[in-house]
C-alpha positions as CSV (number, residue, x, y, z in Angstrom):
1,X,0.0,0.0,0.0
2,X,1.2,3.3,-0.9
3,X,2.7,5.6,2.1
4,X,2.3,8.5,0.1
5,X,5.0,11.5,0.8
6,X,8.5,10.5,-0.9
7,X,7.4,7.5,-2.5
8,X,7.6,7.3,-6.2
9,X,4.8,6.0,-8.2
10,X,4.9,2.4,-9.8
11,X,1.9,1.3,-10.6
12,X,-1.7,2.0,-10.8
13,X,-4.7,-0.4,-10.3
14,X,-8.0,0.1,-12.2
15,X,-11.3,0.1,-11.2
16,X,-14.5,0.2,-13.6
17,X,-17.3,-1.6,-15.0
18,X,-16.2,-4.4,-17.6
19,X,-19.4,-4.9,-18.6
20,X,-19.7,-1.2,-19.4
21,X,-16.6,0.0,-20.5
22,X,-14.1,-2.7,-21.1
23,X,-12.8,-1.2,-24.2
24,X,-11.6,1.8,-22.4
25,X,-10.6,0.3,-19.9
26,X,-8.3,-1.9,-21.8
27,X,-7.1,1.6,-23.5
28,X,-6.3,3.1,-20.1
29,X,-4.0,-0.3,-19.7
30,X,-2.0,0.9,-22.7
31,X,-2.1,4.6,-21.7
32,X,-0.7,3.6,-18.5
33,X,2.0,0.6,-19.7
34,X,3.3,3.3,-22.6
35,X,3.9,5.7,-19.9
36,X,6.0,3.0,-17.6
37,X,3.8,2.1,-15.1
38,X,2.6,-1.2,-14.0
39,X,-0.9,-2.3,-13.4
40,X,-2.0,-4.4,-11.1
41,X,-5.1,-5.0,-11.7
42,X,-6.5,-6.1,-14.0
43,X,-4.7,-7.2,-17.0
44,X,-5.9,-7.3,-20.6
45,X,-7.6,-10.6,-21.4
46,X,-10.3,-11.5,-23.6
47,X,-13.7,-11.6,-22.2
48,X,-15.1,-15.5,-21.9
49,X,-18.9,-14.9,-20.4
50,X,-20.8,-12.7,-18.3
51,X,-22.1,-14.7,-15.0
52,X,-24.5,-13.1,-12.2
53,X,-22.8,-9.5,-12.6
54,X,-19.1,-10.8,-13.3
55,X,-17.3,-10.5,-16.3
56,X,-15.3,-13.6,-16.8
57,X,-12.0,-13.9,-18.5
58,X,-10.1,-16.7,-20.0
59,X,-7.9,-17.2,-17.0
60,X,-10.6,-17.0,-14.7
61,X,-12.9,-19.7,-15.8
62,X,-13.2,-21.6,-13.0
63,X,-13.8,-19.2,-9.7
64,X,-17.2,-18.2,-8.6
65,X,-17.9,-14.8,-8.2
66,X,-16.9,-14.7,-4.9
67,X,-13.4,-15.4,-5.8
68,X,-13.1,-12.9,-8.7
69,X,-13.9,-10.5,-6.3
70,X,-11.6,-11.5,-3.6
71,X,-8.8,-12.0,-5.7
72,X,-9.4,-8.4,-7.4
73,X,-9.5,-6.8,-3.6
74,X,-6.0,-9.0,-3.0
75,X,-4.0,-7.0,-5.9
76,X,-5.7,-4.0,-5.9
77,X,-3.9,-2.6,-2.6
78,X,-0.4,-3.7,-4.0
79,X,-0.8,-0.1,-6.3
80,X,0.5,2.9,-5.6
81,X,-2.8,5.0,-6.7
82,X,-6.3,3.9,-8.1
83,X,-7.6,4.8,-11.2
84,X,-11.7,4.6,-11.3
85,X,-12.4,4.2,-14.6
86,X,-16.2,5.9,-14.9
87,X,-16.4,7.8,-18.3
88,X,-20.1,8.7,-17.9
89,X,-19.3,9.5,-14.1
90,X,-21.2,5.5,-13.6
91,X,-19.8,4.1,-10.9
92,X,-21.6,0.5,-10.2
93,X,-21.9,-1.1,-6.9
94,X,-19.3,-3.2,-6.8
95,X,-16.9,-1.0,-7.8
96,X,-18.1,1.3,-5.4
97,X,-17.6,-0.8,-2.6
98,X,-13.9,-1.4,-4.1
99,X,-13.5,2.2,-4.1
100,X,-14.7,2.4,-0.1
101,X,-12.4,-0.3,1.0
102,X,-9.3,1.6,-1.4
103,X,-10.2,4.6,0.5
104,X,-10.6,3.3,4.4
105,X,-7.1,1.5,3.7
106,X,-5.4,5.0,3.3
107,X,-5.3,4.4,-1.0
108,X,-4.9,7.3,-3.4
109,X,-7.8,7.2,-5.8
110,X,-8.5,8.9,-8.9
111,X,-11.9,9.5,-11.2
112,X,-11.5,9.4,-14.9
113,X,-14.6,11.4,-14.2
114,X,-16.9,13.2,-11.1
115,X,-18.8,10.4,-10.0
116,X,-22.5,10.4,-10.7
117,X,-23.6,8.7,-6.7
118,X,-24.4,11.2,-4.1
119,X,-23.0,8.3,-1.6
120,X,-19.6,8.7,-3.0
121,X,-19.1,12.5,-3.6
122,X,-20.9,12.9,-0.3
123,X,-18.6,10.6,1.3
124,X,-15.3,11.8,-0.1
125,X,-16.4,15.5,1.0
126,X,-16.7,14.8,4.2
127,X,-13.8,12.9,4.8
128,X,-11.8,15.7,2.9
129,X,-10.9,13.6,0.7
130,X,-9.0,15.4,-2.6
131,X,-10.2,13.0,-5.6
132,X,-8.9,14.2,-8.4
133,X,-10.5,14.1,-11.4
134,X,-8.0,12.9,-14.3
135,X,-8.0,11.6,-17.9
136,X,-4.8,8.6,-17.8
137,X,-3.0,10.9,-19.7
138,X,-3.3,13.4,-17.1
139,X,-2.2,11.6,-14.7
140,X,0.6,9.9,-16.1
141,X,2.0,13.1,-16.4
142,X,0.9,13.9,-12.5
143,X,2.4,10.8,-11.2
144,X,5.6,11.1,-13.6
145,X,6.2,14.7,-12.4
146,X,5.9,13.3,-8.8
147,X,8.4,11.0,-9.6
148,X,11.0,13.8,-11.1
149,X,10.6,15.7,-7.7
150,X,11.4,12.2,-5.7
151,X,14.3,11.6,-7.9
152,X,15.5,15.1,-7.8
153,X,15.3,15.8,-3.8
154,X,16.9,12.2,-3.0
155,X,19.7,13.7,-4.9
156,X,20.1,16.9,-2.9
């Protein structure tokens, strides 16, 4: 888990609907990899069926729903900042709840766009939370200027 001041960025775990936007999601992958940054979570993979809610890919034929969830929460702290993918500011309730346990574990997390549930922005204003609101390209350039400061004050 990130421990925020002095640290330089790494790598950057997504959260979204697949069912919604998988295509852009997979394009904030590359966005992300091009600019030299790791994602966790989750990696490109082609899309095998859609069961109760969950998307299910190749490698992941064989868990039950509970398991592709679990697994997802496992990797998902192991980024150094969280990147909501929500185009149409449509966050869905799993992914909110992703986003809730991010946040009460101390994670940095970012909106592709202002989130449409009063829940969430209610929630993140009162806990004074700064959610910044980013396109991946934005904050590639965020996270990689970040980094420049890091490299340039452990040098001093």
């Amino acid at each position: 888990m990130r421990k925020y001041v002095g640290n330089k960025y790494t790598s950057i775990g997504i959260c979204g609907s697949f069912r919604k936007h998988y295509d852009i999601i997979c394009n904030t992958i590359t966005i992300f990899e091009e600019n030299g940054f790791v994602v966790t979570v989750p990696k490109k993979d082609k899309i095998l069926k859609e069961e109760n809610g969950f998307i299910i890919f190749n490698q992941e034929e064989d868990l039950e729903a509970h398991e592709l969830e679990k697994n997802y929460l496992d990797k998902l702290p192991d980024s150094d900042c969280v990147f909501v993918c929500n185009p149409d500011g449509y966050i869905e309730s799993t992914v909110m709840a992703e986003i809730f346990v991010m946040l009460i574990q101390g994670q940095e997390v970012r909106f592709m766009c202002e989130p449409n549930e009063e829940v969430l922005k209610s929630a993140l204003k009162s806990s004074n939370i700064n959610s910044m609101i980013v396109s991946p390209k934005e904050l590639c350039f965020f996270l990689k200027t970040h980094n420049e400061v890091f490299k340039n004050e452990r040098l001093v």
